[in-house]
C-alpha positions, 0 to 999 in steps of 0.5 A, a space after each residue: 567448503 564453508 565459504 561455498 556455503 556461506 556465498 550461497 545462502 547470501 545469493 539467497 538471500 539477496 534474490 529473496 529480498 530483490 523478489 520481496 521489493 517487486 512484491 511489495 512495488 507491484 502491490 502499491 502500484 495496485 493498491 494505491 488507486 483503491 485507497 485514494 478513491 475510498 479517501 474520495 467517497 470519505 471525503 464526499 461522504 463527509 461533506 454531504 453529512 456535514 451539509 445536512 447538519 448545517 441545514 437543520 439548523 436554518 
């Protein structure tokens, strides 16, 4: 009986960590756009900024 019970929480287990990895994938594939557009306005934001201090000095 205790091998039963051992094969079990192993199933559990694998099941639980297949479920995780689907989270965690879904998430990235939803995540990731966001990220890279606020890298984007960052960016942007950074230029704009840096062209205004370069300006006050002509």
């Amino acid at each position: 009986m205790k091998k039963r019970r051992g094969q079990s929480i192993l199933e559990y287990v694998i099941i639980f960590a297949a479920v995780v990895a689907a989270v965690i994938l879904g998430a990235r594939t939803l995540i990731k756009p966001a990220v890279e557009q606020g890298m984007k306005d960052t960016a942007s934001a950074m230029n704009t900024a840096t062209g205004k201090l370069t300006n006050i000095g002509q």
